[in-house]
N, C-alpha and C positions, 0 to 999 in steps of 0.2 A: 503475528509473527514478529517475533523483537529484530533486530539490527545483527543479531551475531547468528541467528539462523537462516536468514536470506544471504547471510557471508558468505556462510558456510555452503550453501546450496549454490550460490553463482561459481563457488570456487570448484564447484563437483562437476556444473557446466560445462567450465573453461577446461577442466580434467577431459570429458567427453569430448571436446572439442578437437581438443588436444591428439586424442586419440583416433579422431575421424581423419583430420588433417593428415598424420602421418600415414595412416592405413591409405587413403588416396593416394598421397604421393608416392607411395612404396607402388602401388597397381598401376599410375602412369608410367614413374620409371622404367618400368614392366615392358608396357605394351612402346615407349616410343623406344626401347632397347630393339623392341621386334620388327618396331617399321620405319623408322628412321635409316637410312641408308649413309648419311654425312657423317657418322660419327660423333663426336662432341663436339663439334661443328654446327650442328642440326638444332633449327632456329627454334623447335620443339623445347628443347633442355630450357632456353631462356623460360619460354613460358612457363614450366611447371617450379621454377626458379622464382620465379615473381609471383604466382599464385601460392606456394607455399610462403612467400617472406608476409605477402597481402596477410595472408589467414591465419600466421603466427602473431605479428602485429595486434591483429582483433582478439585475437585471445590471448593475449596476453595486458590486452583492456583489461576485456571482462574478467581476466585473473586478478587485476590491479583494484579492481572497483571491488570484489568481493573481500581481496583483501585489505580495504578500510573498512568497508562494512564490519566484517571481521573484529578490526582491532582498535578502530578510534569512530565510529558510528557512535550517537547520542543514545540513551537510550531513553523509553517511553515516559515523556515526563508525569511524576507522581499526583497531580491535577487532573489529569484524564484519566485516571483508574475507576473502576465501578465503585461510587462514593457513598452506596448503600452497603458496600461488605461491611462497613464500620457501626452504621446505626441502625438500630433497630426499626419496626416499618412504621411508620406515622410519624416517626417522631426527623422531620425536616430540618428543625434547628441548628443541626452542626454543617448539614447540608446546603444549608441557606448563606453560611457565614462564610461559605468554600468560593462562590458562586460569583461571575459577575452583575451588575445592576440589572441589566439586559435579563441574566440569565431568570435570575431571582423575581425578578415583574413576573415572567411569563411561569415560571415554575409556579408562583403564589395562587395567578390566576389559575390555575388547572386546577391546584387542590380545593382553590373557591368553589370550582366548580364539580365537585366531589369524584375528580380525578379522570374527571371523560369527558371531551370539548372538541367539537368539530375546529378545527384550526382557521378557518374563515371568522369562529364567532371568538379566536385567540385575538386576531388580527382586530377585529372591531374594541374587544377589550381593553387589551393591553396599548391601542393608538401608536402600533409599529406599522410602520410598511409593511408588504407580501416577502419580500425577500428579507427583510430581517428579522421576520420572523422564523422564514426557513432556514434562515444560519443559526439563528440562535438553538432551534428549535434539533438540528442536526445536530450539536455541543452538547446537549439536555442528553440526545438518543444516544452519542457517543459514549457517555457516562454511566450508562444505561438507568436513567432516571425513569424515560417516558418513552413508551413507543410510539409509533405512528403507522395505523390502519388505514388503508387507503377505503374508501366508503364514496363510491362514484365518482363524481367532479371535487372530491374533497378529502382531506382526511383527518380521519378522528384520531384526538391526545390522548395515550393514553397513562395512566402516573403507575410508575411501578412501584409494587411494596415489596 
C-alpha cells in the first residue's frame, strides 16, 4: 500500500470517528437533559464538554496525519521494486550492478549453489554473521529475488526466476 492510500484511508478513519463522536455526544446531551436536575449548572455538561473537546483533538490527529500521508508522504523508492520485471530469468547481470556488496556476495552464492541453499550453509559461505545475513537476506526477499522456506530449525534460499 503506497503513502497516498493509507492517507486516504486514515482520513476515512478520522471521518468515522468524527461521526461516532458526535452521534455520542448528541445521546449524552440526550440522557443528562433527562436526569440532570441543576440545569446548565449540572457538573454532567462539563464532562460531556471535555470528553467531546478530548475525542475532537484525537481526531483531528489522526485527520492531520492522514492528511500528510496524503499530500507530502515519500513515495516507494525505485530500488526496492521487484528488480526481476526488467530482466529476463537467468540473466542476473543488471541485477547484480543494482545490488549492494553485501547484497550481491550472498545473491552470487545462491546461484552458486544452483538457486537452493539452506541459509545456515549461506552463513558458513558467504563468512557473515546470522543476523547479517537475515537483513541482508530480508532486502533480497523484499525485492522479490529469493524466497525463504522455513525447513525445520532452518530455512531454505530460494532464487526466483
Amino acid at each position: 500500500m503506497n503513502n497516498k492510500s493509507a492517507g486516504i484511508l486514515i482520513i476515512g478513519i478520522a471521518a468515522l470517528m468524527g461521526f461516532i463522536i458526535f452521534s455520542f455526544n448528541g445521546a449524552m446531551a440526550a440522557i443528562v437533559n433527562s436526569v440532570c436536575t441543576h440545569g446548565p449548572d449540572c457538573p454532567m455538561w462539563d464532562t460531556i464538554d471535555f470528553q467531546t473537546n478530548i475525542s475532537t483533538g484525537i481526531m483531528g490527529f489522526v485527520a492531520v496525519i492522514g492528511l500528510y500521508l496524503t499530500f507530502t508522504g515519500k513515495e516507494a523508492n525505485p530500488r526496492s521494486l521487484n528488480l526481476l520485471e526488467t530482466t529476463a530469468p537467468k540473466d542476473y547481470t543488471q541485477v547484480m550492478n543494482m545490488l549492494s556488496p553485501d547484497e550481491r556476495t550472498l545473491l552470487q552464492n545462491i546461484i552458486e549453489a544452483q538457486g537452493v541453499i539452506f541459509q545456515s550453509d549461506l552463513v558458513d559461505r558467504a563468512q557473515f554473521n546470522k543476523a547479517k545475513v537475515s537483513r541482508v537476506l530480508d532486502k533480497l526477499e523484499g525485492r522479490h529475488l529469493i524466497e525463504r522456506r522455513r525447513r525445520g530449525m532452518s530455512n531454505m534460499i530460494i532464487l526466483r526466476q
